[in-house]
N, C-alpha and C positions, 0 to 999 in steps of 0.2 A: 144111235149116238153120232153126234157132229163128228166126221173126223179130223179137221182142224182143233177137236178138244183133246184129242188121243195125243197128237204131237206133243214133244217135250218141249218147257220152253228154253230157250238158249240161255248160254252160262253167259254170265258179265261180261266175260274177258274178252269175249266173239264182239264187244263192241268196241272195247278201245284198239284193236285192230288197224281198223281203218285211220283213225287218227294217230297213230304211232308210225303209220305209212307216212300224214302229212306234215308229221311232226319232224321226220325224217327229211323229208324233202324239204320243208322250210329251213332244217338244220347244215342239209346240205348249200342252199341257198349261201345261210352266212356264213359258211367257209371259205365261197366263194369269195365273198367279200373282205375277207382277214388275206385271200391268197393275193386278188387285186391290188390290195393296198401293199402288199409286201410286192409288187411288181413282177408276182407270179401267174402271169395273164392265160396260157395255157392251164394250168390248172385250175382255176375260175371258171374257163370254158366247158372243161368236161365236168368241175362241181354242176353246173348250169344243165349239163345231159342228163349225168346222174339223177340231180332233181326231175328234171321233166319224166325220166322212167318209172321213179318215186309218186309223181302225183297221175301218172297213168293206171297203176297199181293200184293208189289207194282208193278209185272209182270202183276199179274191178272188187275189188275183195270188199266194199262195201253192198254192191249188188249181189254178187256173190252168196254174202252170209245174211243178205236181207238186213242189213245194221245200219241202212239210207238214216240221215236225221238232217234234222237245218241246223243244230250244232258242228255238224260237219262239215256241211254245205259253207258256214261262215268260215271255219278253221280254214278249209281248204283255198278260200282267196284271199286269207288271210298269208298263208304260204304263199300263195302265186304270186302275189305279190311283190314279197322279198325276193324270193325265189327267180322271179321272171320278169319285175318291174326294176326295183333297187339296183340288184344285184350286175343287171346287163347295162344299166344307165352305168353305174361307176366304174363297172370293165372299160366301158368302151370312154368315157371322158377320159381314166387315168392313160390310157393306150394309146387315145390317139388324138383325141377335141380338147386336148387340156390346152394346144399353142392356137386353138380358137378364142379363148379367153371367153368373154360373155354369153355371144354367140353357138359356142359348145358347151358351155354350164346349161345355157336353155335351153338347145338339143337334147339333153341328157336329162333334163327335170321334165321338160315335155314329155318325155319318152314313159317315166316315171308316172306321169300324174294322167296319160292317156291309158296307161296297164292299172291304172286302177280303177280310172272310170267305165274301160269294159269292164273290168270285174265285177263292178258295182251292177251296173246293166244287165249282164248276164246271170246275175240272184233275184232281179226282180222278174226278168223274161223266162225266167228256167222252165215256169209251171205252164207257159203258154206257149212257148214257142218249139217248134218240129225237134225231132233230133237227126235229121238229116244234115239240114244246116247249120251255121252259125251266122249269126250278123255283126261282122266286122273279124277280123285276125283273131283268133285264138291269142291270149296273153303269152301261153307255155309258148309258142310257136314265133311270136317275135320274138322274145329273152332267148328264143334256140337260135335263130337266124344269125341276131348281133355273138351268140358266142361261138358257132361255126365258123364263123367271117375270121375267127383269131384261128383256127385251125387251119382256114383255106388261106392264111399267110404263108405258109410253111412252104406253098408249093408255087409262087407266089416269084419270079426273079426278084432279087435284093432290091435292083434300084427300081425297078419296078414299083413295088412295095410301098418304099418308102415315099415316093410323089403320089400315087395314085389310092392308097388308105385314107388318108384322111381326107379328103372331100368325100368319098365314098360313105365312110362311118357317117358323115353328118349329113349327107341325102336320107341314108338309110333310117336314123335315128328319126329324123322331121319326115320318113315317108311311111316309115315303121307307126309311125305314133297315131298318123291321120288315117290309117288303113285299120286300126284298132277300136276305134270311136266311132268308123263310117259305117254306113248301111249295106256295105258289098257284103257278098253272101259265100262264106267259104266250107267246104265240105267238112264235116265234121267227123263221119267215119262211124258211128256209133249206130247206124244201119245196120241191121248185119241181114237183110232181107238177101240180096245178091252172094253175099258167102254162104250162108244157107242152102242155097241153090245150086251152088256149083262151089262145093268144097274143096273137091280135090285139084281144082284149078289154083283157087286160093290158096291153098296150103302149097303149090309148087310154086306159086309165083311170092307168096313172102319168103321161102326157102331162098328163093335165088335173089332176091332183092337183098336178103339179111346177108348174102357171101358176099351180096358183090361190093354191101355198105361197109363190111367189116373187113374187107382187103385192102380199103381204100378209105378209112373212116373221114382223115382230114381234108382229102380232096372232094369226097361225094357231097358229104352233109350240106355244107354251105351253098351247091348249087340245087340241090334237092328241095331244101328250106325257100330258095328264092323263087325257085317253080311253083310252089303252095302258094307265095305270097303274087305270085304273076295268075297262079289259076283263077284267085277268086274274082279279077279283075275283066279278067276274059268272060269268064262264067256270066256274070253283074250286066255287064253293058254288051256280048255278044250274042251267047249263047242264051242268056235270059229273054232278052227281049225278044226273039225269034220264036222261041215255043211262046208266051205272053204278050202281044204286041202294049197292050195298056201299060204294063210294067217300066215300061219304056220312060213314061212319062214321071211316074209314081217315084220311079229309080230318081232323077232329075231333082225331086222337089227335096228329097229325102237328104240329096248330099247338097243343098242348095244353103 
């Protein structure tokens, strides 16, 4: 007898699971946006972490309980979306690119309409392409960047602040956007080949990475976040082309 026929089969409930994780996270998304518009911009930034913890979850505990579907797969960039495209566009216009006038409306709908073109991209490449990499910025991962940025104000001198944020938000936004759409190739993490191998390395060093993010949440994240979005760049046109030399070229025409 097959023993795949022995198994039970799974209750319903094991499926909406996962989509009550993204349901959450997209739910979190528009709080963010109710707290934005009320000129609760701190609060919007952590709705914005919330969620990204929320749509990291709800991968896992679909793998997890085997309940993967392309109904999911849509739900889930569906949320990211709001979540990480919307949601950080109207933080960061009300906060800071609103005395940009036009110029920071299309910073801010750029920012928008490039978080949903990778998403779009990355549902059609999903079934072909590595899970080492990704090509182009993670969405969850710019919508973190722009809402860390409102954290690492905090720590931030006043007058400081107030001259040197707003050009910053609108580099970021226009550099945020082209880094999302583009071919640069950013690690994904979803390898777990190298943790496998050396666990207990692993487990010591996110132990101390989790103390040292959580003593200092508002000052680390924001540079941590700009380090990801600096690795893929190095990685792309440094480190790529030296183990690959052809790549080199390939890379060129790709963002040309």
């Amino acid at each position: 007898m097959d023993e795949n026929s022995t198994q039970k089969p799974r209750h319903r409930g094991v499926y909406i699971l996962p989509n009550l994780m993204t349901t959450a996270s997209m739910f979190a998304g528009f709080l963010g946006m109710t707290m934005a518009i009320k000129g609760q911009y701190e609060f919007c930034a952590w709705a914005i972490l919330v969620s990204c913890v929320l749509d990291g979850l709800d991968g896992k505990i679909a793998r997890l309980t085997g309940t993967s579907s392309e109904f999911g797969v849509q739900l889930d960039s569906l949320a990211d979306l709001v979540a990480f495209g919307v949601t950080p566009a109207l933080l960061i216009y009300l906060w800071q690119l609103d005395g940009y006038g036009r110029l920071g409306l299309m910073a801010c709908f750029l920012f928008m309409v490039c978080a949903a073109l990778r998403l779009a991209r990355f549902n059609i490449q999903t079934k072909t392409s590595g899970k080492l990499l990704f090509t182009g910025m993670p969405t969850p991962a710019a919508g973190c960047i722009m809402a860390t940025l409102v954290l690492f104000e905090q720590r931030l001198p006043e007058g400081l602040a107030g001259s040197l944020l707003p050009p910053v938000c609108l580099v970021l936004a226009y550099g945020l956007s082209f880094l999302m759409v583009s071919k640069i190739r950013y690690f994904s993490f979803k390898e777990y080949g190298w943790f496998k191998a050396h666990p207990l390395t692993t487990l010591v060093t996110a132990v101390l990475l989790f103390v040292v993010i959580a003593s200092e949440p508002a000052l680390l994240l924001f540079p941590l976040g700009l380090t990801y979005a600096l690795s893929g760049i190095v990685y792309t046109f440094i480190i790529l082309p030296r183990r690959h030399p052809k790549l080199l070229g390939d890379q060129s025409q790709d963002l040309s």
